[in-house]
Biopython code that builds the backbone (N, CA, C, O; Angstrom):
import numpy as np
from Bio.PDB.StructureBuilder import StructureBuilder

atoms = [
    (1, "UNK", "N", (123.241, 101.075, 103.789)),
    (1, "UNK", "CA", (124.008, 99.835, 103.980)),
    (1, "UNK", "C", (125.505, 100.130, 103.927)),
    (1, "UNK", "O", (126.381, 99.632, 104.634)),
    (2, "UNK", "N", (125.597, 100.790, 103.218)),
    (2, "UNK", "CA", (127.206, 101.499, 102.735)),
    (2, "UNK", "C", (127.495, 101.859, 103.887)),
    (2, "UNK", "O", (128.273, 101.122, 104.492)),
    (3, "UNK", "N", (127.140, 102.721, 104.378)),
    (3, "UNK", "CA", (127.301, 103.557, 106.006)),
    (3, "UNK", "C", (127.665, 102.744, 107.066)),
    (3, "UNK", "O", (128.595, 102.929, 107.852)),
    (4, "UNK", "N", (126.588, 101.511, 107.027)),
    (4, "UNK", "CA", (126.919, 100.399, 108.508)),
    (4, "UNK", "C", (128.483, 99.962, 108.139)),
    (4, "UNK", "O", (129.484, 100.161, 108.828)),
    (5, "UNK", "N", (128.380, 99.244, 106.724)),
    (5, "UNK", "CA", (130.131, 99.257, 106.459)),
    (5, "UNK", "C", (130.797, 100.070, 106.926)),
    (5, "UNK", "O", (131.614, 99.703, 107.771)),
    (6, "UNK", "N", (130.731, 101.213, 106.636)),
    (6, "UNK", "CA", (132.163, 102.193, 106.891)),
    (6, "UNK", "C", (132.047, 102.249, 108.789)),
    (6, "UNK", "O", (133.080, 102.148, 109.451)),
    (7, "UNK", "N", (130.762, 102.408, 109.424)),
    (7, "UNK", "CA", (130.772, 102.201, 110.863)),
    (7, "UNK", "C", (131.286, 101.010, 111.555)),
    (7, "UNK", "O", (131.889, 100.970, 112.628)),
    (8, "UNK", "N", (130.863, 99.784, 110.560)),
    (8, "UNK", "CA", (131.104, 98.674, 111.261)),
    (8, "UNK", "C", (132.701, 98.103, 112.107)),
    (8, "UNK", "O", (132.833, 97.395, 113.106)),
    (9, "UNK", "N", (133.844, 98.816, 111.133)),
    (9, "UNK", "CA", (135.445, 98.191, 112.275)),
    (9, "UNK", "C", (134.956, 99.273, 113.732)),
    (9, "UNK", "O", (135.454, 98.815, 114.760)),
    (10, "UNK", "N", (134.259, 100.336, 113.942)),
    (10, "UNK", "CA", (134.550, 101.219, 115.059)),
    (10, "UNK", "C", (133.692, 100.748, 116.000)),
    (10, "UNK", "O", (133.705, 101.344, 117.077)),
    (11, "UNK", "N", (133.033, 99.935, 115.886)),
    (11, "UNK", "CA", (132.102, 99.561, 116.525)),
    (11, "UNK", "C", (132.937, 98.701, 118.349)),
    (11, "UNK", "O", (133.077, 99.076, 119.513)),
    (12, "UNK", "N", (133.300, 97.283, 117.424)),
    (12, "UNK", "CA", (134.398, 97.000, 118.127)),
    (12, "UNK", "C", (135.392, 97.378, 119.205)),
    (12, "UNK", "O", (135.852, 96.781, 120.179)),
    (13, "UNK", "N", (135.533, 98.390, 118.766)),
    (13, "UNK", "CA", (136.629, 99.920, 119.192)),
    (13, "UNK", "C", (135.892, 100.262, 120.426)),
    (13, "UNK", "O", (136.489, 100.379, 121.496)),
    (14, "UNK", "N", (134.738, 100.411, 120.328)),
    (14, "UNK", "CA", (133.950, 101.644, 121.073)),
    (14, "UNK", "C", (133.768, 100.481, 121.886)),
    (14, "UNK", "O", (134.722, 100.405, 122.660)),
    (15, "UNK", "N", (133.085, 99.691, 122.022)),
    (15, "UNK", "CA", (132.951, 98.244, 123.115)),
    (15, "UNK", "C", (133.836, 97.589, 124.340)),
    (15, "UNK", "O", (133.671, 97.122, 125.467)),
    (16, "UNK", "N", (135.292, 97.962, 123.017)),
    (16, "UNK", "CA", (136.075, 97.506, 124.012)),
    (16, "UNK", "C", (136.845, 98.937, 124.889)),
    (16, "UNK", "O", (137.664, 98.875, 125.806)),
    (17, "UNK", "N", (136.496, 99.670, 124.504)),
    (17, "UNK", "CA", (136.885, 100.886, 124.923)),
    (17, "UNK", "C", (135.660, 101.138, 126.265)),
    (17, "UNK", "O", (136.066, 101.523, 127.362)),
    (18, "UNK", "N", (134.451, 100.925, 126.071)),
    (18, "UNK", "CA", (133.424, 100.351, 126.912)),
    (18, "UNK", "C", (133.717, 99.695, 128.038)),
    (18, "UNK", "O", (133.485, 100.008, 129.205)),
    (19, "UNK", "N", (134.532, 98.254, 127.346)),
    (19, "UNK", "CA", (134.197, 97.508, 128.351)),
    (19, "UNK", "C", (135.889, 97.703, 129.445)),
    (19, "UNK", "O", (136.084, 97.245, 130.570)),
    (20, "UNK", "N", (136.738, 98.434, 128.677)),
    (20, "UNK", "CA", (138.100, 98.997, 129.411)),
    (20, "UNK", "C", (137.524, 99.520, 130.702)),
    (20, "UNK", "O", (137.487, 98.844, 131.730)),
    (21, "UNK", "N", (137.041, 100.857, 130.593)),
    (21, "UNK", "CA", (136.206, 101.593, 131.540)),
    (21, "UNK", "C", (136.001, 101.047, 132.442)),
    (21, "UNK", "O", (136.615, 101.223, 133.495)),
    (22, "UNK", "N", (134.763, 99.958, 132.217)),
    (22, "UNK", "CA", (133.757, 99.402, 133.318)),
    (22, "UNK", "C", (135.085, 98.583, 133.886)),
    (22, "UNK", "O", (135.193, 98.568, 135.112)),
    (23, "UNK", "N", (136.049, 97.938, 133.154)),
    (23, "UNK", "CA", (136.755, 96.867, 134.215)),
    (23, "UNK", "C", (137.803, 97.780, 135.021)),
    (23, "UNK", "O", (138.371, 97.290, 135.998)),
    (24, "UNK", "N", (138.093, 99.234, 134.585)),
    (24, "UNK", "CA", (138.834, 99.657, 135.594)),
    (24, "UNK", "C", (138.401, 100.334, 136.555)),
    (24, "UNK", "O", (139.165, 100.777, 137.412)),
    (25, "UNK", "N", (136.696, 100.592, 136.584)),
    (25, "UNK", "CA", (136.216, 101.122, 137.315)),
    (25, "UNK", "C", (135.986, 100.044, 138.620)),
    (25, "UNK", "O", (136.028, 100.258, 139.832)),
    (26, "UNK", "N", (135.729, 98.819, 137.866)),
    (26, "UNK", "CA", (135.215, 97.350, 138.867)),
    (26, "UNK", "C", (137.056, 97.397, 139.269)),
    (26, "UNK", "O", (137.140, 96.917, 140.399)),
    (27, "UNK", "N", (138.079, 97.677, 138.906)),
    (27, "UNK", "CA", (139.682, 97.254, 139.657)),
    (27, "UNK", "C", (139.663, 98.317, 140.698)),
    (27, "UNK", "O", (139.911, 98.069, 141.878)),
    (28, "UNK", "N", (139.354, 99.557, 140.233)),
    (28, "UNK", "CA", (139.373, 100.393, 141.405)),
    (28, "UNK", "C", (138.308, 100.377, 142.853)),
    (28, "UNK", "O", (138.725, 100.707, 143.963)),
    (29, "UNK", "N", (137.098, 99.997, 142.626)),
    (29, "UNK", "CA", (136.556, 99.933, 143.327)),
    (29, "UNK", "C", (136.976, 98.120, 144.118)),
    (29, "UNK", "O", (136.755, 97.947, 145.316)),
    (30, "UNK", "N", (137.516, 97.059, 143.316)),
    (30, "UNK", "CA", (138.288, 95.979, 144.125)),
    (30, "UNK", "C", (139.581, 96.219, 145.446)),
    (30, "UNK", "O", (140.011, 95.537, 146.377)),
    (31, "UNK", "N", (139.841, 97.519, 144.905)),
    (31, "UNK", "CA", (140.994, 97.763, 145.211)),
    (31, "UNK", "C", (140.631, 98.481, 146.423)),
    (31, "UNK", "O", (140.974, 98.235, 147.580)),
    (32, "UNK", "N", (139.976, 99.292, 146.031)),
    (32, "UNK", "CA", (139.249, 100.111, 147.656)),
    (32, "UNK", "C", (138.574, 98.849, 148.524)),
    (32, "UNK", "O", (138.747, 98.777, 149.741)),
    (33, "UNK", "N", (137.967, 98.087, 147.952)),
    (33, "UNK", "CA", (137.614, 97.301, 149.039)),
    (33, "UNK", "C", (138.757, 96.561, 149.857)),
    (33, "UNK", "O", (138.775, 96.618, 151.086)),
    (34, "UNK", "N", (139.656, 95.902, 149.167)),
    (34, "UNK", "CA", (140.800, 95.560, 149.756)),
    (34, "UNK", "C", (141.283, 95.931, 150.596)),
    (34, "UNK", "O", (141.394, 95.386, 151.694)),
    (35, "UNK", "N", (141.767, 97.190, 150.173)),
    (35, "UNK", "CA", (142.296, 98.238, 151.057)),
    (35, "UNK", "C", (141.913, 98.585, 152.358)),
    (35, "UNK", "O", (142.670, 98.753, 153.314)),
    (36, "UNK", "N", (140.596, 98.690, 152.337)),
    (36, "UNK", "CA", (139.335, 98.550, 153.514)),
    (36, "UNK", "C", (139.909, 97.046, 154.211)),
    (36, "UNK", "O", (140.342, 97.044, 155.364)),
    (37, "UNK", "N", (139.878, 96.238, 153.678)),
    (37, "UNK", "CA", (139.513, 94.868, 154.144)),
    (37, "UNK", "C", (141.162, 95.038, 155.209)),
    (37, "UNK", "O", (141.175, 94.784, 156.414)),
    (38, "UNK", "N", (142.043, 95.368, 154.650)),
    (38, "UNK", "CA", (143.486, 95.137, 154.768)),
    (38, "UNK", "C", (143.413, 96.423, 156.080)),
    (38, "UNK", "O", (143.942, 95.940, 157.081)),
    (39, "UNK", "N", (142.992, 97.676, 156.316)),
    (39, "UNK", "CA", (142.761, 98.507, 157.124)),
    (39, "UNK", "C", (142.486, 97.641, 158.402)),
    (39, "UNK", "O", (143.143, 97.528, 159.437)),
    (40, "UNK", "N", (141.020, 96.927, 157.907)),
    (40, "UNK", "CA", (140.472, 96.513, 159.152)),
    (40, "UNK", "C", (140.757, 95.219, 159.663)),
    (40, "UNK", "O", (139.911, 94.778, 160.442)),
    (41, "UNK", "N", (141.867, 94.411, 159.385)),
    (41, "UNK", "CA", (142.426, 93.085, 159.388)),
    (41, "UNK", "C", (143.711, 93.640, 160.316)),
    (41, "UNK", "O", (144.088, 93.012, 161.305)),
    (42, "UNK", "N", (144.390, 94.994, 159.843)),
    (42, "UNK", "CA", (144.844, 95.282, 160.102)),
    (42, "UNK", "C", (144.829, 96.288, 162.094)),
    (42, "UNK", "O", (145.467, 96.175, 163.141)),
    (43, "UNK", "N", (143.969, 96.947, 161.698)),
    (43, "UNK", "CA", (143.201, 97.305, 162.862)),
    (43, "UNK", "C", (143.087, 96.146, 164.200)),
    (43, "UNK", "O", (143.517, 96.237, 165.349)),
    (44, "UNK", "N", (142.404, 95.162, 163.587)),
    (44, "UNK", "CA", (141.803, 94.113, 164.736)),
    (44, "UNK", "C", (143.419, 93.244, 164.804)),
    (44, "UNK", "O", (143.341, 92.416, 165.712)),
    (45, "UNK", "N", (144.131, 93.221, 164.457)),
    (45, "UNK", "CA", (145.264, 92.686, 164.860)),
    (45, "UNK", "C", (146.131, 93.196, 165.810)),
    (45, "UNK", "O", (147.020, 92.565, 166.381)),
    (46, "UNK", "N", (145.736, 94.784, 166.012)),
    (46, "UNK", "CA", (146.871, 95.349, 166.304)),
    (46, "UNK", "C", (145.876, 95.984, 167.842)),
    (46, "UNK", "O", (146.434, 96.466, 168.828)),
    (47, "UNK", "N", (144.520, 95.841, 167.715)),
    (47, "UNK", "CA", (143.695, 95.555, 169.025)),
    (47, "UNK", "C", (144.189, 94.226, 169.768)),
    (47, "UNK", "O", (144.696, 94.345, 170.883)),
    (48, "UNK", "N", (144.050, 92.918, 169.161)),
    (48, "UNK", "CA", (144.222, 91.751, 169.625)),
    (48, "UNK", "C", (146.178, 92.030, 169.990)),
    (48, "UNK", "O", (146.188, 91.550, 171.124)),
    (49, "UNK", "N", (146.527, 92.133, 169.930)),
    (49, "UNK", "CA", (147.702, 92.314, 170.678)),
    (49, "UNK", "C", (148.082, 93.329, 171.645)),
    (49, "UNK", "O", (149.089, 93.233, 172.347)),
    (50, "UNK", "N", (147.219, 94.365, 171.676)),
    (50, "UNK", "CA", (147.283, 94.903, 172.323)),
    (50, "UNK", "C", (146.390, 94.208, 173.584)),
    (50, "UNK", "O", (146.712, 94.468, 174.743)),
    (51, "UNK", "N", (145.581, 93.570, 173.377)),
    (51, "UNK", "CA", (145.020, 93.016, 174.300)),
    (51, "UNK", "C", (145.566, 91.537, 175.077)),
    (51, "UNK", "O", (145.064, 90.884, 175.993)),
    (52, "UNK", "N", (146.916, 91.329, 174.207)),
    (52, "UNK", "CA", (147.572, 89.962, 174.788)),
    (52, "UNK", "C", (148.365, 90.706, 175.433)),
    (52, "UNK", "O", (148.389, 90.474, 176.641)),
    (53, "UNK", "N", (149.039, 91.534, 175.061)),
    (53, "UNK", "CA", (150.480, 92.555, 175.704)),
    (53, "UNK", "C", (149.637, 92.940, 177.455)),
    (53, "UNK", "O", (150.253, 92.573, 178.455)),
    (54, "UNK", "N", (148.471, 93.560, 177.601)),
    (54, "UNK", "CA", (147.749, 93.969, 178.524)),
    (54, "UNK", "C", (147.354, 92.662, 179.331)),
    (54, "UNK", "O", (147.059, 92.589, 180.524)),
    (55, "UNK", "N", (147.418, 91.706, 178.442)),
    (55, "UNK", "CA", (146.533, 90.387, 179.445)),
    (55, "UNK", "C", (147.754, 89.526, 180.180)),
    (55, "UNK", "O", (147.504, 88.890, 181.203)),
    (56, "UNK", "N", (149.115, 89.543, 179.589)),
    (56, "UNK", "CA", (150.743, 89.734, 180.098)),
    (56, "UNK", "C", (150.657, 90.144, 180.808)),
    (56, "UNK", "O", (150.386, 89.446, 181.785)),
    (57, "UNK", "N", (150.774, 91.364, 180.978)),
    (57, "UNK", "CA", (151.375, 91.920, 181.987)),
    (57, "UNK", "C", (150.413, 92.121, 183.048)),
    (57, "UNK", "O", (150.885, 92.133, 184.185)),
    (58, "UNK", "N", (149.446, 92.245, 182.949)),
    (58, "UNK", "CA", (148.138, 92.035, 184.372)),
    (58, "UNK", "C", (148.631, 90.190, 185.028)),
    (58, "UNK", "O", (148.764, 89.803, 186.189)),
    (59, "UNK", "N", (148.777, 89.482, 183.803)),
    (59, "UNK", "CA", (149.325, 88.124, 184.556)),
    (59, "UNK", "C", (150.694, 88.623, 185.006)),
    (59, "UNK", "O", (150.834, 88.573, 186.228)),
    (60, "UNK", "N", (151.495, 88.983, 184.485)),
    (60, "UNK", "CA", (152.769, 89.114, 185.532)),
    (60, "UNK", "C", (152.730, 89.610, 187.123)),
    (60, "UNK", "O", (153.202, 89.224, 188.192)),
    (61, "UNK", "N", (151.763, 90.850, 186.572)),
    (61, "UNK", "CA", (151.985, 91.965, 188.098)),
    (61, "UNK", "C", (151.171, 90.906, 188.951)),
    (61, "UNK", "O", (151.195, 91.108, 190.165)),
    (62, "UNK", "N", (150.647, 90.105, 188.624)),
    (62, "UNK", "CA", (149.290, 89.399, 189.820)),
    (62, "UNK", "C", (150.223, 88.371, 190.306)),
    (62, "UNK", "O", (150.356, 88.044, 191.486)),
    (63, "UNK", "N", (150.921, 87.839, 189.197)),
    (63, "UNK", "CA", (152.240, 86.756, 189.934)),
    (63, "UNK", "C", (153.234, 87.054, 191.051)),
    (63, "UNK", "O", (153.580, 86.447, 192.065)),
    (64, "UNK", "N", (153.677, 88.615, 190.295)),
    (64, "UNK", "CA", (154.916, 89.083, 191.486)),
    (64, "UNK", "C", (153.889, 89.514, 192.801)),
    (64, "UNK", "O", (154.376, 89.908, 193.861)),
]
sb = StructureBuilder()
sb.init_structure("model")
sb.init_model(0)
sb.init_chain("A")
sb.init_seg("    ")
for serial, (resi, resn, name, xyz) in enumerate(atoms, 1):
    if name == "N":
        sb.init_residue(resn, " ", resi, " ")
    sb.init_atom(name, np.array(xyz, "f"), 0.0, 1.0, " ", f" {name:<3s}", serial, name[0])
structure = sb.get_structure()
């Protein structure tokens, strides 16, 4: 019983030291997804304008 006493403040410690871990493992892996998300938001934006810039100028040259 003596023993759980002297264990019992580290306990705490170790949990939240636990649960540190897991939440920076869940920020990093938020963060990669983001990043992903922001890549490919990024990506399809820069398709879609390229495809207005191209759809321009096919309307211009067909005008002149």
């Amino acid at each position: 019983y003596k023993k759980q006493e002297k264990f019992a403040p580290y306990i705490p410690i170790a949990k939240a030291r636990g649960f540190t871990a897991l939440s920076g493992k869940l920020i990093l892996r938020m963060l990669t997804y983001i990043i992903q998300m922001i890549i490919m938001i990024y990506l399809s934006l820069m398709r879609y304008l390229l495809y207005l810039n191209l759809g321009k100028m096919i309307h211009f040259q067909s005008q002149s």
